[in-house]
N, CA and C atoms of all chains as a GROMACS GRO file, in nm:
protein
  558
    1UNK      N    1   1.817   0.582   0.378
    1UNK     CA    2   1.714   0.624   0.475
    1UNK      C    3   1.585   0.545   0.456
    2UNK      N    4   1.541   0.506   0.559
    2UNK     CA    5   1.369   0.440   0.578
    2UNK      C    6   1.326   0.568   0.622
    3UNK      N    7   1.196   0.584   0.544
    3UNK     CA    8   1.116   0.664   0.570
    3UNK      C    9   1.034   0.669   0.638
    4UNK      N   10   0.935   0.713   0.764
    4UNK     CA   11   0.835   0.699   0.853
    4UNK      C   12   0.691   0.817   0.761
    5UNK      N   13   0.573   0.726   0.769
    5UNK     CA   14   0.449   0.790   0.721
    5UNK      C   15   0.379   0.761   0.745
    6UNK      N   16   0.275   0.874   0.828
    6UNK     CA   17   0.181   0.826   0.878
    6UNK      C   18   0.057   0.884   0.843
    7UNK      N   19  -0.037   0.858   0.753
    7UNK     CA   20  -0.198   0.910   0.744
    7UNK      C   21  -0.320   0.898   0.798
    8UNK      N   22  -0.392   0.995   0.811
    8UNK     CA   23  -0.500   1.000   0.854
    8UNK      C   24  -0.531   0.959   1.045
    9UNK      N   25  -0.433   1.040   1.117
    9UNK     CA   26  -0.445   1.016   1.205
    9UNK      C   27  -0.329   0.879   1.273
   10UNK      N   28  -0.241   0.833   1.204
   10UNK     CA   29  -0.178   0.712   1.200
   10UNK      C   30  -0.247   0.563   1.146
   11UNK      N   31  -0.401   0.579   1.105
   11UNK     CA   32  -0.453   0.475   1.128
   11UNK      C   33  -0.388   0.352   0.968
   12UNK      N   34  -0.347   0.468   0.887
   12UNK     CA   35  -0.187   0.414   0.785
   12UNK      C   36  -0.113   0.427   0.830
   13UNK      N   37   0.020   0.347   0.829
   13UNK     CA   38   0.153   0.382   0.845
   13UNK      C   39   0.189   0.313   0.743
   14UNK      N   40   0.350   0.397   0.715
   14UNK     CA   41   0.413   0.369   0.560
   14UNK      C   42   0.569   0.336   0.637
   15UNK      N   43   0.643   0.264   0.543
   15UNK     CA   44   0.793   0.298   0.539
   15UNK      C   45   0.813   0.293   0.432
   16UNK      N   46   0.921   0.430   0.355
   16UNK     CA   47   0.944   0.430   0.203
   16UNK      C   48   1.085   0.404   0.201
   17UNK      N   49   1.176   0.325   0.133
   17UNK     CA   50   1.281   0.334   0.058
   17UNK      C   51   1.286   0.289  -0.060
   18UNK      N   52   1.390   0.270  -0.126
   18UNK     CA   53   1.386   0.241  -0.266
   18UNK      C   54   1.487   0.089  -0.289
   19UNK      N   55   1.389   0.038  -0.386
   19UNK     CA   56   1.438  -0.111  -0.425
   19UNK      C   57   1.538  -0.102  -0.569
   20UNK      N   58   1.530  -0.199  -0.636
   20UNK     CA   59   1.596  -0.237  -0.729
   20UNK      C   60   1.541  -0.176  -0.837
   21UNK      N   61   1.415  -0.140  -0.816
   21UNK     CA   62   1.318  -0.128  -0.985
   21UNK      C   63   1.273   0.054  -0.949
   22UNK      N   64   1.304   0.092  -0.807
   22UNK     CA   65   1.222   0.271  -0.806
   22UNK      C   66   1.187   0.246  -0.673
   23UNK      N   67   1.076   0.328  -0.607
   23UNK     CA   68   1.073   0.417  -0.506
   23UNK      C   69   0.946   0.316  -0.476
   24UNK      N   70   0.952   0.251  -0.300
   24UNK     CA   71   0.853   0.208  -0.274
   24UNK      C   72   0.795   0.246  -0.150
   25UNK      N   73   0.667   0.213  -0.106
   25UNK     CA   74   0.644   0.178   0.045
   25UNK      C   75   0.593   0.058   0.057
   26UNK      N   76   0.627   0.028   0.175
   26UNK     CA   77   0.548  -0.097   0.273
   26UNK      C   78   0.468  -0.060   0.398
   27UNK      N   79   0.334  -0.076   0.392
   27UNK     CA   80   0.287  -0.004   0.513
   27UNK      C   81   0.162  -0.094   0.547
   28UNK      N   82   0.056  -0.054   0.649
   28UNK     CA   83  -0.026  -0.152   0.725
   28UNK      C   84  -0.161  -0.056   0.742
   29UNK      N   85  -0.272  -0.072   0.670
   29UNK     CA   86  -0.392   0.035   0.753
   29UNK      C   87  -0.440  -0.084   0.862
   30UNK      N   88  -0.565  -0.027   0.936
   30UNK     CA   89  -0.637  -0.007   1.031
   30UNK      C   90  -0.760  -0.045   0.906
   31UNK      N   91  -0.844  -0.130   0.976
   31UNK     CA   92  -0.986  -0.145   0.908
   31UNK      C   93  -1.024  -0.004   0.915
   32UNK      N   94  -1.104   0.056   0.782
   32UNK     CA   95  -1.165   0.136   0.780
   32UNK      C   96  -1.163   0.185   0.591
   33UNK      N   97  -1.243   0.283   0.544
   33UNK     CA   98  -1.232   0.349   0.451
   33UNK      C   99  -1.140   0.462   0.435
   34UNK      N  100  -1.039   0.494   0.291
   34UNK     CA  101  -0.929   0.562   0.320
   34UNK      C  102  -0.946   0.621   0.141
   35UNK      N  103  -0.956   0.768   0.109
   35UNK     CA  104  -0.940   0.810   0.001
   35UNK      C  105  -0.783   0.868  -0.066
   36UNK      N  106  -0.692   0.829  -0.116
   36UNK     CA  107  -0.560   0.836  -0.188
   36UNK      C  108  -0.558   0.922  -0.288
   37UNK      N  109  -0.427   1.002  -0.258
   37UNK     CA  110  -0.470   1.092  -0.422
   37UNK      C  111  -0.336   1.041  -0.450
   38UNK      N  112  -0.330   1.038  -0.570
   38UNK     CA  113  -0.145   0.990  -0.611
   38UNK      C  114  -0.068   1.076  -0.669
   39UNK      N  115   0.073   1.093  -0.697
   39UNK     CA  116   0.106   1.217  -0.745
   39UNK      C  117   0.240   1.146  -0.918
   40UNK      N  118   0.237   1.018  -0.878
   40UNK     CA  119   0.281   0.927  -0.923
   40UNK      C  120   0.168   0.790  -0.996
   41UNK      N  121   0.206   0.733  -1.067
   41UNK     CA  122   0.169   0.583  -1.071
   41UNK      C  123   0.204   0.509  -1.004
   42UNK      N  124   0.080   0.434  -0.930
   42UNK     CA  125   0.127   0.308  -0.810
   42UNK      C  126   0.116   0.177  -0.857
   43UNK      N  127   0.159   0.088  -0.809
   43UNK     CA  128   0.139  -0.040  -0.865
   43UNK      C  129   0.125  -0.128  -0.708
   44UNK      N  130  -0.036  -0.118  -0.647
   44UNK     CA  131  -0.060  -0.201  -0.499
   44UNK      C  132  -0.084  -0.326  -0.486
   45UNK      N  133   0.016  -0.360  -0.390
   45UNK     CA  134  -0.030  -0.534  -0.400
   45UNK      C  135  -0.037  -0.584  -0.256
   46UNK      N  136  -0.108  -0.635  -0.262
   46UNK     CA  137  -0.201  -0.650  -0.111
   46UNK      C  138  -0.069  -0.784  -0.034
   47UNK      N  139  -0.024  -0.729   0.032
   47UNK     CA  140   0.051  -0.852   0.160
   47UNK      C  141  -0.023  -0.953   0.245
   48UNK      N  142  -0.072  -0.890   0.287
   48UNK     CA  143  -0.187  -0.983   0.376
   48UNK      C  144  -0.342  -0.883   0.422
   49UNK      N  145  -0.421  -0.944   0.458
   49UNK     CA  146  -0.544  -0.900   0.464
   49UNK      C  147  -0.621  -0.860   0.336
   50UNK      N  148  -0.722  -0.793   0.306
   50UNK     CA  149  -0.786  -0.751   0.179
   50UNK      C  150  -0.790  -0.604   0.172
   51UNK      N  151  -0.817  -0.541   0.059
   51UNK     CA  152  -0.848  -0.426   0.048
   51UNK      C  153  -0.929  -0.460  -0.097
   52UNK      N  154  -1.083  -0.370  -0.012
   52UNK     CA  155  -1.165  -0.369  -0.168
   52UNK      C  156  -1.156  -0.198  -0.200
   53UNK      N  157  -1.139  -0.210  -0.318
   53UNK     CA  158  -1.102  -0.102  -0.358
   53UNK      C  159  -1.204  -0.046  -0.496
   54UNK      N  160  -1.237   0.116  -0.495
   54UNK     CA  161  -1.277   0.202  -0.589
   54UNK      C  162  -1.193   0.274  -0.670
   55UNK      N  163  -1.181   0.218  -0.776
   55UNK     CA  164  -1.067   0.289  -0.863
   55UNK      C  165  -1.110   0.358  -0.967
   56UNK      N  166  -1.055   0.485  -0.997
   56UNK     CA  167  -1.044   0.563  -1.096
   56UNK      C  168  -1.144   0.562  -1.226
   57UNK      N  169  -1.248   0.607  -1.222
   57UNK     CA  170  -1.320   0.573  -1.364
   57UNK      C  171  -1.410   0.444  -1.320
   58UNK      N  172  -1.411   0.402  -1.216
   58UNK     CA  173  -1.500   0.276  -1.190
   58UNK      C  174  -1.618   0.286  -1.118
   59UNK      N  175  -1.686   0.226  -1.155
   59UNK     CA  176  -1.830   0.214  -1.048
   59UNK      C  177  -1.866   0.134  -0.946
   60UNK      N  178  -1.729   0.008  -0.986
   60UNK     CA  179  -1.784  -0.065  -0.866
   60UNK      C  180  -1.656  -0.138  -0.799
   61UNK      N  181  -1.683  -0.135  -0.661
   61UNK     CA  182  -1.548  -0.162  -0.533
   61UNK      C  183  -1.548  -0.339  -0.603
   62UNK      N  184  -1.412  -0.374  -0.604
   62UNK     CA  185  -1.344  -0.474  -0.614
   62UNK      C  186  -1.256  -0.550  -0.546
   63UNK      N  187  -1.252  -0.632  -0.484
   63UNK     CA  188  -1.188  -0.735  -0.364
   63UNK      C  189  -1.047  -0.738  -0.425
   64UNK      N  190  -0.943  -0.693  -0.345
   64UNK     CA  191  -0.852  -0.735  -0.388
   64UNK      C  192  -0.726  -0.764  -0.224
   65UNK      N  193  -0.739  -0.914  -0.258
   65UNK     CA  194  -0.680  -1.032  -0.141
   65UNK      C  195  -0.514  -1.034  -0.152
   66UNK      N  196  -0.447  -1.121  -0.019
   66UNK     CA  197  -0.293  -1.117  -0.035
   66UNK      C  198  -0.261  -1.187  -0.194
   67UNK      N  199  -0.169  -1.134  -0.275
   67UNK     CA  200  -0.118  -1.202  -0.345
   67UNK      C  201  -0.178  -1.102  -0.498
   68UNK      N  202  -0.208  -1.027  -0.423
   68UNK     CA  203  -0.306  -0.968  -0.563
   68UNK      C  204  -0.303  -0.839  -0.554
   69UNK      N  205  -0.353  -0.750  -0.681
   69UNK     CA  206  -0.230  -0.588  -0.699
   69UNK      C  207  -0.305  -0.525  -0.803
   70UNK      N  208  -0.358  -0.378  -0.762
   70UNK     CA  209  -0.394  -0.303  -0.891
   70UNK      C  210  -0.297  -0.207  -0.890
   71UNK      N  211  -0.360  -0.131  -0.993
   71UNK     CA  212  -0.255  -0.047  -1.055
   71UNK      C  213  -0.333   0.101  -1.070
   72UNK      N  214  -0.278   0.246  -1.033
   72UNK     CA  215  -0.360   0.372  -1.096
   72UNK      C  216  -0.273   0.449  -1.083
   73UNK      N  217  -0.338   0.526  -1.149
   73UNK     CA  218  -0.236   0.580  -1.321
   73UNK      C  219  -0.158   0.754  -1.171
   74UNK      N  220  -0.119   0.827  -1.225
   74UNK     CA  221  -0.107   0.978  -1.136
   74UNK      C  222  -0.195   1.060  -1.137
   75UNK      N  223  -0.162   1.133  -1.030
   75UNK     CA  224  -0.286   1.268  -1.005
   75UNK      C  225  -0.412   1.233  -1.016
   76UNK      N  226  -0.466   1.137  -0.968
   76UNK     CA  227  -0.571   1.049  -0.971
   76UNK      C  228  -0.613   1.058  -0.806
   77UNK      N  229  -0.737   0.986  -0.796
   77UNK     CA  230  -0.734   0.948  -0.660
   77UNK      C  231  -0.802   0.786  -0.678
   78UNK      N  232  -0.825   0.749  -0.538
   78UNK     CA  233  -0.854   0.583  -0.489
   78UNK      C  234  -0.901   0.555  -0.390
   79UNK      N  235  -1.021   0.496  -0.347
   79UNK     CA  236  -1.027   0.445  -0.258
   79UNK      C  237  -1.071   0.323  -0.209
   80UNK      N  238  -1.014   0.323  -0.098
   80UNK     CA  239  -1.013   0.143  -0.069
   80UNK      C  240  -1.078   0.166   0.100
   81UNK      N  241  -1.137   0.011   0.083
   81UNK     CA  242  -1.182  -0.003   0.223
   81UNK      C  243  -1.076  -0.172   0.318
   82UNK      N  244  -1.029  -0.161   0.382
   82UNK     CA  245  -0.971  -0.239   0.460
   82UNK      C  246  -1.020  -0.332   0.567
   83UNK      N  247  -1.028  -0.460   0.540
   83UNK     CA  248  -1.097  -0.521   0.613
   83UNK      C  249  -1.004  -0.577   0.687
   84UNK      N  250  -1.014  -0.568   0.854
   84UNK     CA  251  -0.929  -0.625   0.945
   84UNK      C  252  -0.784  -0.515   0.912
   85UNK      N  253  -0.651  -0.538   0.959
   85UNK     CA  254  -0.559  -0.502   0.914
   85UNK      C  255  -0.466  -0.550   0.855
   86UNK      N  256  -0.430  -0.496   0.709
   86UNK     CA  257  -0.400  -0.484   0.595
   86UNK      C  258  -0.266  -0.458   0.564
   87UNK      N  259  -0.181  -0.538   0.519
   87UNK     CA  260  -0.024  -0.486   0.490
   87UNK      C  261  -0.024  -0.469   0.368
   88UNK      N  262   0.063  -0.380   0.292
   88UNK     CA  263   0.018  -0.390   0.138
   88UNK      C  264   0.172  -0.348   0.089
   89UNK      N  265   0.219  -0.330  -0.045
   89UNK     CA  266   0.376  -0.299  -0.129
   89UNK      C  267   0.266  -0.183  -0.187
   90UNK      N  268   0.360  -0.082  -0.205
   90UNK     CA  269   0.295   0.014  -0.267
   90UNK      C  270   0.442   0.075  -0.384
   91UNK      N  271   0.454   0.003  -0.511
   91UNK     CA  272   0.525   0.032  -0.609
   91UNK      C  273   0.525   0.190  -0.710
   92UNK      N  274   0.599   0.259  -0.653
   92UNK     CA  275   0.613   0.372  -0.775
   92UNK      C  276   0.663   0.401  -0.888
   93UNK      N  277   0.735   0.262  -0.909
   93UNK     CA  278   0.818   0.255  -1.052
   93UNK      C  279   0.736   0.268  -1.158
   94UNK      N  280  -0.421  -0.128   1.658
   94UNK     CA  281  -0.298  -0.081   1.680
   94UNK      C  282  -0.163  -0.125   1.591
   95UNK      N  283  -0.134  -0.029   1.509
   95UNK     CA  284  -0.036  -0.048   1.418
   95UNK      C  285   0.086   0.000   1.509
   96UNK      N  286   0.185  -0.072   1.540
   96UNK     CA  287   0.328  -0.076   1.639
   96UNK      C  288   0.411  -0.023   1.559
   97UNK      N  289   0.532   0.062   1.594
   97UNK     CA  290   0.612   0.074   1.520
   97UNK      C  291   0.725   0.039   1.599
   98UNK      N  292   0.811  -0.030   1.542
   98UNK     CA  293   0.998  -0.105   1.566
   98UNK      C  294   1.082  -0.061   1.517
   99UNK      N  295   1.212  -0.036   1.614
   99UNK     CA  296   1.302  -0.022   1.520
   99UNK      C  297   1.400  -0.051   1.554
  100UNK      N  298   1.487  -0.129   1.519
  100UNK     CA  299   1.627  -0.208   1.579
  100UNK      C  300   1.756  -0.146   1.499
  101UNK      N  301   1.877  -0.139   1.569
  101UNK     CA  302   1.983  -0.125   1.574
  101UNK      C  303   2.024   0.027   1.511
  102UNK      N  304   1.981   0.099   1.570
  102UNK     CA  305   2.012   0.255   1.551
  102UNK      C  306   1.916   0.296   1.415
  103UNK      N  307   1.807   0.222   1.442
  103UNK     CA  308   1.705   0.278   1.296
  103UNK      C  309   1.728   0.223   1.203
  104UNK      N  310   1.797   0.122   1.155
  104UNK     CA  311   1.888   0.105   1.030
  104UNK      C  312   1.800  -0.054   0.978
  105UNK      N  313   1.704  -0.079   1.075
  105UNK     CA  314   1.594  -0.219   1.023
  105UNK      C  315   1.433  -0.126   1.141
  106UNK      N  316   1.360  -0.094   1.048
  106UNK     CA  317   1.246  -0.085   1.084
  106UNK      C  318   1.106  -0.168   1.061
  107UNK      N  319   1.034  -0.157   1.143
  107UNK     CA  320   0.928  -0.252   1.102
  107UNK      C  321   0.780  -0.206   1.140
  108UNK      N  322   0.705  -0.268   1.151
  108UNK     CA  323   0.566  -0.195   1.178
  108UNK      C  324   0.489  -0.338   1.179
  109UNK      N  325   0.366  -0.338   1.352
  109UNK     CA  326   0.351  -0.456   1.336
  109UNK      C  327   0.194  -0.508   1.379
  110UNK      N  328   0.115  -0.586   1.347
  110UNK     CA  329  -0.037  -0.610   1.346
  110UNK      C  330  -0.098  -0.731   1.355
  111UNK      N  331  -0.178  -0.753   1.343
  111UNK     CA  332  -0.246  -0.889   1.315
  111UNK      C  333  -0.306  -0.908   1.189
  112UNK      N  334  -0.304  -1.014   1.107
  112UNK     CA  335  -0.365  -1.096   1.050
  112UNK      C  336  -0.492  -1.163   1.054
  113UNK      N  337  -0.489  -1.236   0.967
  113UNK     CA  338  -0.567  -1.337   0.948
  113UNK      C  339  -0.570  -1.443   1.033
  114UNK      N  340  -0.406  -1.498   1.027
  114UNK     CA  341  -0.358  -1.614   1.033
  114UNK      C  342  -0.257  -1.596   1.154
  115UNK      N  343  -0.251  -1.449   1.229
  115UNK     CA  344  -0.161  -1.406   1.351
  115UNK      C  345  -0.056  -1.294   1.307
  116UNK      N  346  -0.026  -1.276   1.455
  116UNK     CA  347   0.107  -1.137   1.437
  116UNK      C  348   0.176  -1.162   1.339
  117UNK      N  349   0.217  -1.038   1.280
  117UNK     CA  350   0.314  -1.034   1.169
  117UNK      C  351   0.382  -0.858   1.197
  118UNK      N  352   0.460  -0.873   1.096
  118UNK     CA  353   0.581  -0.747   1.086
  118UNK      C  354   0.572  -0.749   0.971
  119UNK      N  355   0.631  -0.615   0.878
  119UNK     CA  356   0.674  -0.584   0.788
  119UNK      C  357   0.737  -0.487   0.798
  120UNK      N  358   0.876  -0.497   0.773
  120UNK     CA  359   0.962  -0.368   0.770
  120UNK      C  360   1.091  -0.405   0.676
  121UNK      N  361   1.180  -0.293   0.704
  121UNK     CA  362   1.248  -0.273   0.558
  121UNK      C  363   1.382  -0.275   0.663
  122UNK      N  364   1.471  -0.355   0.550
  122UNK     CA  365   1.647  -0.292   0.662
  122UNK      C  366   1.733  -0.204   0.534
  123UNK      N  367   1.797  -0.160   0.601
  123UNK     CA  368   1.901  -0.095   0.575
  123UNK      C  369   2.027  -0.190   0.491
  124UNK      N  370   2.076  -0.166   0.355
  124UNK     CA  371   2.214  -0.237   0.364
  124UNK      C  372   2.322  -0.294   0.476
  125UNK      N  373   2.332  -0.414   0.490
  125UNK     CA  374   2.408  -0.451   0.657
  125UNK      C  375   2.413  -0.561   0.718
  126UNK      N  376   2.487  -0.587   0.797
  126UNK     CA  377   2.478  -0.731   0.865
  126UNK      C  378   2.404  -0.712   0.951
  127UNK      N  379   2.333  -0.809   1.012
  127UNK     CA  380   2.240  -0.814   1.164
  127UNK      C  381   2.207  -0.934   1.205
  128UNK      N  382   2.214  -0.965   1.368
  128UNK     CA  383   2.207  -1.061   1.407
  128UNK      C  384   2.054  -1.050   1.457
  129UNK      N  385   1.946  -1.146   1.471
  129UNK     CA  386   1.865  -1.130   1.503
  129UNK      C  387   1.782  -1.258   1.599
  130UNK      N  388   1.734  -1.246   1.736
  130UNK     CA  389   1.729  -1.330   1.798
  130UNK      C  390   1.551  -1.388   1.818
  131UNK      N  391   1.530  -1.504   1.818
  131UNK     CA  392   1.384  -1.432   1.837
  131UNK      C  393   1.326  -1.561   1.919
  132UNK      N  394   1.226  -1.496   1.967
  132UNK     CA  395   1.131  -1.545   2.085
  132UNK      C  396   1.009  -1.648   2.104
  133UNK      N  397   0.934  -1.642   1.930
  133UNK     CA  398   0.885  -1.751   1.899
  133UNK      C  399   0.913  -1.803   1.739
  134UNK      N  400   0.855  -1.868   1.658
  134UNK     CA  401   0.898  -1.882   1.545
  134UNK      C  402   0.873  -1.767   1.434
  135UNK      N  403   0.932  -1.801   1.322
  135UNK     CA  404   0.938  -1.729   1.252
  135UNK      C  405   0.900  -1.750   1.059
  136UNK      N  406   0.852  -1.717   1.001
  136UNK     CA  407   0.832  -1.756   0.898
  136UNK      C  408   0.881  -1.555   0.807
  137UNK      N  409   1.054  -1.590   0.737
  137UNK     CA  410   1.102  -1.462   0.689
  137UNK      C  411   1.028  -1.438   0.529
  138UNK      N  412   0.966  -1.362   0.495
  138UNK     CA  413   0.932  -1.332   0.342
  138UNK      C  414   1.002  -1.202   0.295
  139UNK      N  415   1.055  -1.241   0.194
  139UNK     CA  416   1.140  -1.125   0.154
  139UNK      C  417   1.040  -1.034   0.046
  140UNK      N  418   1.008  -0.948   0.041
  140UNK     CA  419   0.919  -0.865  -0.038
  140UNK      C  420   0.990  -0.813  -0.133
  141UNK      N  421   1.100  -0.744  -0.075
  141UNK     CA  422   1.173  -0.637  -0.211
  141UNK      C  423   1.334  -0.629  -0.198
  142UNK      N  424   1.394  -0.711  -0.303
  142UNK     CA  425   1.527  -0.665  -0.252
  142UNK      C  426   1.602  -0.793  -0.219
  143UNK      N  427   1.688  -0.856  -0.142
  143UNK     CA  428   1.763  -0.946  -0.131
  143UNK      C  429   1.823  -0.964   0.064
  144UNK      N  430   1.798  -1.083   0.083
  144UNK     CA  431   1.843  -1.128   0.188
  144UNK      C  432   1.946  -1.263   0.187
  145UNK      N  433   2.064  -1.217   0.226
  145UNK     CA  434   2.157  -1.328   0.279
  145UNK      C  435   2.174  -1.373   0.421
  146UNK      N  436   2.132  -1.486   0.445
  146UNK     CA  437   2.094  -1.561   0.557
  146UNK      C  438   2.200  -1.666   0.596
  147UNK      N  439   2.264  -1.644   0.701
  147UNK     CA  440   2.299  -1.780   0.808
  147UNK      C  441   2.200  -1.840   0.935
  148UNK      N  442   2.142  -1.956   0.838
  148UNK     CA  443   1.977  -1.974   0.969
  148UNK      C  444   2.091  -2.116   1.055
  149UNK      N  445   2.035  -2.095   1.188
  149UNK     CA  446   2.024  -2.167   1.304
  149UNK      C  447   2.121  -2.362   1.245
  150UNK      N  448   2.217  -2.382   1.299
  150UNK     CA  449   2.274  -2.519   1.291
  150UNK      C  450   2.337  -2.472   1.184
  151UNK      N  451   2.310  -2.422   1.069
  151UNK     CA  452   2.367  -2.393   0.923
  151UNK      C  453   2.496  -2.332   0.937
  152UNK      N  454   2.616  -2.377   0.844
  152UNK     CA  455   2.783  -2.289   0.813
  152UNK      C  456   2.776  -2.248   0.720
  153UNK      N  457   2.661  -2.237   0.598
  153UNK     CA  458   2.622  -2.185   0.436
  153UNK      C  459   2.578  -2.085   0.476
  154UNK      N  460   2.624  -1.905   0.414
  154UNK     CA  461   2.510  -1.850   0.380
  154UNK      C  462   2.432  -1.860   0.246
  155UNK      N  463   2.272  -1.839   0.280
  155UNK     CA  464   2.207  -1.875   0.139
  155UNK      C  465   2.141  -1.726   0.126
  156UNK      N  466   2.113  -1.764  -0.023
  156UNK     CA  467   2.052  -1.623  -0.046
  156UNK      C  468   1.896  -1.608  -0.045
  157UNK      N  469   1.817  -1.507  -0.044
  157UNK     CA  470   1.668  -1.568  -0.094
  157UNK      C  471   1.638  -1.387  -0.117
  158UNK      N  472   1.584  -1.460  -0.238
  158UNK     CA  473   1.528  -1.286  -0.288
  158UNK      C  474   1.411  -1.291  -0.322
  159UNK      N  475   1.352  -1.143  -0.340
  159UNK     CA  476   1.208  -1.129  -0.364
  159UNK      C  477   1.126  -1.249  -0.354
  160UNK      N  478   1.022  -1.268  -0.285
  160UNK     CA  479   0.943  -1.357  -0.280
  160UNK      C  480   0.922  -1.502  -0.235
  161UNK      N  481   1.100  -1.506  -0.187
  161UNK     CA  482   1.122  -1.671  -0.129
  161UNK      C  483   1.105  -1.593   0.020
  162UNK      N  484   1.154  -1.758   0.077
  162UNK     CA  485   1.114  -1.732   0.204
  162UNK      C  486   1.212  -1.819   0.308
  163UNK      N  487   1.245  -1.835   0.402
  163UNK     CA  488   1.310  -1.910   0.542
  163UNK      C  489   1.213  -1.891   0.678
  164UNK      N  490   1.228  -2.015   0.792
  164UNK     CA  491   1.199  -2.042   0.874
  164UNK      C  492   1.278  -2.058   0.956
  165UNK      N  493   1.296  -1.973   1.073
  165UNK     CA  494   1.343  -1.980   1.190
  165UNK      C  495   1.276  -2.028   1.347
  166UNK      N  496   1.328  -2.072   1.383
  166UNK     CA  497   1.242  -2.166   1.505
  166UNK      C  498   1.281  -2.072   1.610
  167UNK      N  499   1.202  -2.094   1.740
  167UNK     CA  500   1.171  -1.988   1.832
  167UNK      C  501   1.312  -2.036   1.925
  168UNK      N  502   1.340  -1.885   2.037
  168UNK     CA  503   1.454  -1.906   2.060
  168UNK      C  504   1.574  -1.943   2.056
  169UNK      N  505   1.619  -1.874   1.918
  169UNK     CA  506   1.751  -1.914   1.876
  169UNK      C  507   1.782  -1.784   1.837
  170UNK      N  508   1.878  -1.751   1.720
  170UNK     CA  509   1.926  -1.616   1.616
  170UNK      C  510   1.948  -1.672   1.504
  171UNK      N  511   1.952  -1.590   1.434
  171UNK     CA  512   2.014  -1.643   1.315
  171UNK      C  513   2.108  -1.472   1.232
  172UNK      N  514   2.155  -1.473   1.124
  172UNK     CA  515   2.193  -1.336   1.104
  172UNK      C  516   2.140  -1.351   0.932
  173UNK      N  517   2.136  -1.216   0.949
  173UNK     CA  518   2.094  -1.160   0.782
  173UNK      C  519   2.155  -1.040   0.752
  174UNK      N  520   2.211  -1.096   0.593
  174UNK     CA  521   2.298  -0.982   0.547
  174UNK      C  522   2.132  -0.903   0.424
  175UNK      N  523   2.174  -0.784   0.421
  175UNK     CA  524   2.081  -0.699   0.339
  175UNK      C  525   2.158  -0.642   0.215
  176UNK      N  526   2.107  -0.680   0.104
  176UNK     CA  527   2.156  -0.614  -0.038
  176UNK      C  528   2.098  -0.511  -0.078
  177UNK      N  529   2.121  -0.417  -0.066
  177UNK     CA  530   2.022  -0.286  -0.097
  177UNK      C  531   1.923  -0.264   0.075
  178UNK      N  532   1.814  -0.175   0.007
  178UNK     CA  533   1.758  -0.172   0.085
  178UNK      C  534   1.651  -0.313   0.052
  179UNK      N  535   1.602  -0.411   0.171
  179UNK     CA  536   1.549  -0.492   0.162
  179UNK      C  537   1.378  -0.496   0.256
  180UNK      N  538   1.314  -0.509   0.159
  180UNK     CA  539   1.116  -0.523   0.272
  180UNK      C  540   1.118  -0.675   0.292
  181UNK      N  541   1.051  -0.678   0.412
  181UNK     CA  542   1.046  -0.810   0.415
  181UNK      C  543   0.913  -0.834   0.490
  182UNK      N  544   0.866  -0.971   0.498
  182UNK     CA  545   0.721  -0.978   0.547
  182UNK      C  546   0.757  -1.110   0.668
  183UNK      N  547   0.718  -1.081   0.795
  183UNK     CA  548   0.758  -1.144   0.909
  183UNK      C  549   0.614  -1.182   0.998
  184UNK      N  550   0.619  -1.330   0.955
  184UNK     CA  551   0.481  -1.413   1.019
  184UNK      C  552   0.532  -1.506   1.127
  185UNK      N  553   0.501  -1.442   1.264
  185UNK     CA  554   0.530  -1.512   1.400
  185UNK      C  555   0.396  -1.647   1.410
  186UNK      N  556   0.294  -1.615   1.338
  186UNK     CA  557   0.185  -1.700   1.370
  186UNK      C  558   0.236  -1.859   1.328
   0.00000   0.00000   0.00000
């Protein structure tokens, strides 16, 4: 099964199935600011477009471009701001 | 506007936007064969998972996993077999 997910109005959309290594999504925001709570550890890596992001314990938003991937921990939250629209891997292994 | 696709009884979905650099897709297939025809070019990125490819003039299928990539030229098909569930990243620009 592909999964359909949509947040905050659709302005995320997700598709979840599972790869070789655990449980993923691939999905696309909408420019804008978006707060994440996790229930898991993610491991995000930006596809195309940017997402600067506020992570966990941090003070300050950090650029993170295609080709490039943070990581936060569970039961946490995150937020990122999306510039233009944004495809991203969102790893739960 | 984030689009959502879905070809051959749900079993390859995609979701689709603009870039940087132009339209793109990202969606996930299903374990399976599929023929796929397309309208302008194509640049295939495999994100997660494994794709077996018979591209355009070619009698080889080749494989390309995580992170490689193939080019398909506009108006033709080509077919792709899926190993698992497979994400893939699809740049028409």
């Amino acid at each position: 099964m592909i999964s359909n997910n949509e947040y905050f109005d659709g302005t995320v959309k997700s598709l979840g199935y599972t790869s070789a290594t655990g449980k993923s999504t691939i999905g696309v925001m909408e420019p804008g600011e978006y707060e994440f709570g996790t229930s898991s550890k993610e491991n995000m890596i930006v596809v195309e477009g940017e997402l600067i992001a506020l992570l966990p314990g941090e003070t300050e938003w950090k650029s993170f471009k295609a080709g490039t991937s943070f990581k936060v921990g569970a039961n946490t939250s995150f937020k990122v701001k999306s510039v233009g629209q944004t495809s991203y891997l969102c790893q739960y292994a």
